[in-house]
C-alpha positions as CSV (number, residue, x, y, z in Angstrom):
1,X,155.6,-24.1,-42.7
2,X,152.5,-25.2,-44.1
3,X,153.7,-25.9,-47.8
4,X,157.1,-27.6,-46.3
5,X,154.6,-29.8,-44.2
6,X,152.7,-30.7,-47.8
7,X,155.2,-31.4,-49.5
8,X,156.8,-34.0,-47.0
9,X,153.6,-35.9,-46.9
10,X,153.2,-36.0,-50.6
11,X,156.3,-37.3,-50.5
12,X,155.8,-40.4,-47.9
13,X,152.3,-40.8,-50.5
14,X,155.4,-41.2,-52.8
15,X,157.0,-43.7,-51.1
16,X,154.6,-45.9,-49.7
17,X,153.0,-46.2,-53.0
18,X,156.4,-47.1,-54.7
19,X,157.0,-49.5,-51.7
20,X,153.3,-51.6,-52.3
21,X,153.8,-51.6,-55.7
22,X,157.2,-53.2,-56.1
23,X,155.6,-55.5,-53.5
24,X,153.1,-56.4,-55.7
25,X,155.5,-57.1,-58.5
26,X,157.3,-59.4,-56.1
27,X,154.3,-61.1,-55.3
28,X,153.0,-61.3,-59.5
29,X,156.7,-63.2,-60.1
30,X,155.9,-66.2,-57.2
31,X,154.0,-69.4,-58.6
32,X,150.3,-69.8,-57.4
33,X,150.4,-72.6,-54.7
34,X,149.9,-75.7,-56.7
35,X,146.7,-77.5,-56.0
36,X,147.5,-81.3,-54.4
37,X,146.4,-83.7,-56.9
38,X,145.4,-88.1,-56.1
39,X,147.9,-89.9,-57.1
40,X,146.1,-92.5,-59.9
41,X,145.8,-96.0,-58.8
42,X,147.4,-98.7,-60.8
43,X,144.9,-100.4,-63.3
44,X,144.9,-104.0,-63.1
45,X,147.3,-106.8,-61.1
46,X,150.8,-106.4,-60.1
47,X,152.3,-109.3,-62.1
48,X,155.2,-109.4,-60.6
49,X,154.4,-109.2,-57.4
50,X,154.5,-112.6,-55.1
51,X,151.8,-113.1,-52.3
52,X,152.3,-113.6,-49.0
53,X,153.3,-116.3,-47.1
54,X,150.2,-119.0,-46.8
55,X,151.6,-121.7,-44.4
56,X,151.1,-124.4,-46.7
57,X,154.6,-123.9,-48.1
58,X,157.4,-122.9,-46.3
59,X,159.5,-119.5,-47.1
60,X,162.6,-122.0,-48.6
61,X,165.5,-120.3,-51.2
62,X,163.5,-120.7,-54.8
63,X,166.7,-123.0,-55.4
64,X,165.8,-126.9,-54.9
65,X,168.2,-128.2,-52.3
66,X,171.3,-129.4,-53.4
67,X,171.3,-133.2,-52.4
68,X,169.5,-136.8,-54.1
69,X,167.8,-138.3,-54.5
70,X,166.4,-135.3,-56.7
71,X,163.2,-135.4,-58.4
72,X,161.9,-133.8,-61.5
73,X,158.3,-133.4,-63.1
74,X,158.2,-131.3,-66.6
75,X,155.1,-130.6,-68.2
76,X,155.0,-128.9,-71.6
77,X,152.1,-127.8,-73.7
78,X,152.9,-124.2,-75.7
79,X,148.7,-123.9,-77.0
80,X,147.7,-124.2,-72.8
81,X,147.0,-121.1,-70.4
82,X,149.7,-122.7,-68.0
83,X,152.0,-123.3,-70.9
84,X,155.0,-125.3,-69.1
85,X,155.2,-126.3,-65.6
86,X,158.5,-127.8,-63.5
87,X,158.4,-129.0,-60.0
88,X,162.1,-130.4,-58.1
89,X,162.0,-131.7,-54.9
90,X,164.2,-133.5,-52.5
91,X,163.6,-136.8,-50.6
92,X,161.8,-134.6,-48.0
93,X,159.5,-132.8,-50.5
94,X,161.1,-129.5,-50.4
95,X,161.5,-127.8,-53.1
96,X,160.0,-125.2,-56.0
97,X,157.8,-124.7,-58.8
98,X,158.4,-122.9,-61.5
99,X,155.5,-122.3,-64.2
100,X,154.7,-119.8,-67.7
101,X,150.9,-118.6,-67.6
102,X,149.3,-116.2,-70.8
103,X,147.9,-113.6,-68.2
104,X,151.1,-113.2,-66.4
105,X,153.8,-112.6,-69.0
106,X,156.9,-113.9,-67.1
107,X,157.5,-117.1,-65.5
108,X,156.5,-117.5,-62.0
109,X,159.3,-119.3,-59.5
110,X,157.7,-119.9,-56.1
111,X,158.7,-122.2,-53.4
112,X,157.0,-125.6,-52.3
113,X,156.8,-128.4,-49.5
114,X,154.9,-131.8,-50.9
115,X,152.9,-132.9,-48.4
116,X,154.2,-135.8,-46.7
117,X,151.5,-138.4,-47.7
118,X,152.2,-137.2,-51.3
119,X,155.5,-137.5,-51.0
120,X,155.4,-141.0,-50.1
121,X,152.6,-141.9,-52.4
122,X,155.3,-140.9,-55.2
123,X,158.6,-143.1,-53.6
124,X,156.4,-146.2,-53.8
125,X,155.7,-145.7,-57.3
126,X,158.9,-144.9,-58.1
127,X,160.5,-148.0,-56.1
128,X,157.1,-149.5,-57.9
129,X,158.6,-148.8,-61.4
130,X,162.1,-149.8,-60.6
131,X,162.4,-146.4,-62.5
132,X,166.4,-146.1,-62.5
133,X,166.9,-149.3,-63.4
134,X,164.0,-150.1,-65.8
135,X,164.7,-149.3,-69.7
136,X,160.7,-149.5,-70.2
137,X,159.0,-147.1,-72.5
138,X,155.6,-146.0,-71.0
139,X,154.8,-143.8,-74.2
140,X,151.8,-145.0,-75.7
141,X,151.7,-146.4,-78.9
142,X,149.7,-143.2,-80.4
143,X,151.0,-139.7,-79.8
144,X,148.8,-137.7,-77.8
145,X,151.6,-134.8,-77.6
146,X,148.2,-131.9,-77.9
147,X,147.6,-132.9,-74.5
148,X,151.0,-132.3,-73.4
149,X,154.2,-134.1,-72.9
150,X,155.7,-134.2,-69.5
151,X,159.4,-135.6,-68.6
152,X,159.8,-137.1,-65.4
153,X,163.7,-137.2,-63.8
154,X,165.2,-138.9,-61.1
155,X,168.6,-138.6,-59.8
156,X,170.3,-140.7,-57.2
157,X,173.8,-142.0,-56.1
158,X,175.5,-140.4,-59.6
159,X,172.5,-142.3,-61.7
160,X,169.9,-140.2,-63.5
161,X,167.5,-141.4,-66.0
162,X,164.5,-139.0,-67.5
163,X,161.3,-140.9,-68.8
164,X,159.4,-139.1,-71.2
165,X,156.0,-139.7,-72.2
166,X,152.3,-137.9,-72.7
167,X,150.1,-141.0,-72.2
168,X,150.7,-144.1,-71.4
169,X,148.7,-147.6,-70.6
170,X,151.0,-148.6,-67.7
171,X,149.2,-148.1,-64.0
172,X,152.3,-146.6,-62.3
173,X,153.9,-144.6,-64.8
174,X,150.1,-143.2,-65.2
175,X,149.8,-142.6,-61.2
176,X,153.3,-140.7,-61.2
177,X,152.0,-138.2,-64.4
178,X,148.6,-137.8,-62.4
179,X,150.2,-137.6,-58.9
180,X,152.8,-134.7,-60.5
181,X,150.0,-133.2,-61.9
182,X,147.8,-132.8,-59.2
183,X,150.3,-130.9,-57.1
184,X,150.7,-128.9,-59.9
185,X,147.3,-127.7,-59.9
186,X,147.8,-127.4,-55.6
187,X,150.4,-124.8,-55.8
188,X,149.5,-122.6,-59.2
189,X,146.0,-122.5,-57.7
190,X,147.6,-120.9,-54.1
191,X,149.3,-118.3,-56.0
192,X,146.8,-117.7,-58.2
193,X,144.4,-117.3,-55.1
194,X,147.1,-114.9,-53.0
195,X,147.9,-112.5,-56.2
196,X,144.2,-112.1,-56.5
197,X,143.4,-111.7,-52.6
198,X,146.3,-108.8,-53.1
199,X,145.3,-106.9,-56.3
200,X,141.7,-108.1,-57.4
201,X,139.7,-109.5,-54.6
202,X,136.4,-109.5,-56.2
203,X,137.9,-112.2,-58.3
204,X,138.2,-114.1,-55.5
205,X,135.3,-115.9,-55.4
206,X,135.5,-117.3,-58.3
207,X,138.7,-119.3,-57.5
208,X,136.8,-120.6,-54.8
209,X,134.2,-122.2,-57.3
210,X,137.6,-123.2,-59.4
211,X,139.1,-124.6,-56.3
212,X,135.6,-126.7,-55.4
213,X,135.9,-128.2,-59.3
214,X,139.8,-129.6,-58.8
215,X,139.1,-131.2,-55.5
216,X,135.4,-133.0,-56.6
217,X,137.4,-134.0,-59.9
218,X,140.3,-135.4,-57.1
219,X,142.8,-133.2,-58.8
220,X,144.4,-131.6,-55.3
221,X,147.4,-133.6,-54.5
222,X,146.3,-133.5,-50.6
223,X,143.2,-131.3,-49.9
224,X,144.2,-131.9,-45.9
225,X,147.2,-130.0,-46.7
226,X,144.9,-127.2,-47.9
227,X,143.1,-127.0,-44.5
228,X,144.7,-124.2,-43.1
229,X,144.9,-121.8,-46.2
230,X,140.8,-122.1,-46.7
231,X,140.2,-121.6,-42.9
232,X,142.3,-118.3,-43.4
233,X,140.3,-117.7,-46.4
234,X,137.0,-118.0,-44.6
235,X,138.1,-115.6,-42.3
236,X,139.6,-113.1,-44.4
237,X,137.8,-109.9,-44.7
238,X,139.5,-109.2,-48.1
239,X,137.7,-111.8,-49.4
240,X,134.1,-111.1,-50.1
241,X,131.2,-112.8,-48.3
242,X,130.3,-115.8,-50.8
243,X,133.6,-116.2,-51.1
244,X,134.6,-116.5,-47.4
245,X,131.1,-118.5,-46.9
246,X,132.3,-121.0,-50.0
247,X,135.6,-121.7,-48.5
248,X,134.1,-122.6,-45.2
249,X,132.2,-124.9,-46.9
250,X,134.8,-126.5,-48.3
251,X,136.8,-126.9,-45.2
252,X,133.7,-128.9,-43.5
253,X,133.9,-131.0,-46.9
254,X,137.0,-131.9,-46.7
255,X,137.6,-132.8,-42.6
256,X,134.2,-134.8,-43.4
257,X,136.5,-136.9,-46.1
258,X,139.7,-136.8,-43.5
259,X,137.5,-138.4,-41.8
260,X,135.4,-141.1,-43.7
């Protein structure tokens, strides 16, 4: 009795150690439980990406509207940082700009609403200039193309005529290159501002300080149009302190002008 009662229990040793060590074997074959890892944040801006909405332009296709009188600003200059700019618009000053910067590697297409002073500022010059009918060359008689050289469209009723020129000693066609230009420097400074707010902040206020130098050099098309995107700036959190301080500043500046 006593050697059939040892041998049964050696054999459950038997089993039980077969049993834990094909466990084991089970347990050598399953991979460790991989340790989560950060995912690495992406160095740099996010060329492509578009800011948001800033209520100085509305959301509009990035297609001009199909209807005339159409207008058309070109500005060319390969040796710049903003390289070539074009701006269309209707007879309501909706429309897009489309411009090539170094930093960003593609071109940039965003949509744009001239401010309505502006927008009338450029009709009388135009009706000033006779434009579609006159046959005048405004070029200069010196070429100063290393400054750039800008074509300037207009379209109406079937007629079209393009003036092309990079300086010239005639008032108007002078106030329609500087007028062009100035909202050119309006609406690549807003997206320049809103992809910095999104992916580099701390650049921020330094675009401020670039801001401050276009509008004491008068080289905003219409800094009241610009009211409500620096209040926002002021405001915004994103932005740091000397920033937001520097745009409220600028805001006070500018409703003093408005109204002086």
């Amino acid at each position: 009795m006593g050697s059939k009662f040892g041998i049964s229990l050696f054999v459950l040793i038997l089993v039980f150690a077969g049993t834990a060590d094909a466990q084991a074997k089970r347990n050598s074959r399953q991979p460790a439980t991989p340790e989560p890892t950060a995912t690495p944040s992406p160095i740099g801006p996010k060329k492509n990406e578009r800011p948001v909405s800033t209520g100085t332009s509305a959301r509009i296709p990035a297609t001009i509207v199909d209807k005339e009188p159409l207008y058309r600003y070109e500005f060319t200059q390969p040796e710049f940082v903003v390289s070539r700019i074009v701006i269309e618009h209707d007879d309501t000053g909706k429309g897009n700009i489309s411009f090539e910067k170094k930093s960003y590697g593609e071109p940039i297409n965003e949509p744009i609403v001239i401010s309505a002073p502006t927008l009338e500022r450029l009709k009388t010059t135009f009706q000033t200039l006779n434009f579609l009918d006159s046959t005048e060359n405004y070029q200069f008689e010196r070429d100063y193309a290393h400054m750039g050289n800008i074509a300037i469209t207009l379209k109406n009723a079937g007629r079209e005529r393009t003036a092309k020129y990079n300086w010239t000693t005639n008032p108007d066609a002078k106030t329609l290159m500087d007028d062009y230009r100035r909202i050119a420097n309006q609406f690549v400074w807003i997206f320049d501002f809103n992809l910095a707010r999104e992916n580099q902040p701390l650049e921020t206020p330094k675009l401020v300080d670039a801001f401050a130098g276009l509008l004491n050099r008068n080289e905003i098309a219409d800094p009241h149009q610009m009211l409500p995107f620096l209040q926002a700036v002021s405001n915004d959190e994103r932005v740091p302190l000397i920033g937001r301080n520097h745009a409220g500043k600028l805001v006070k500046q500018i409703e003093k002008q408005k109204k002086n």
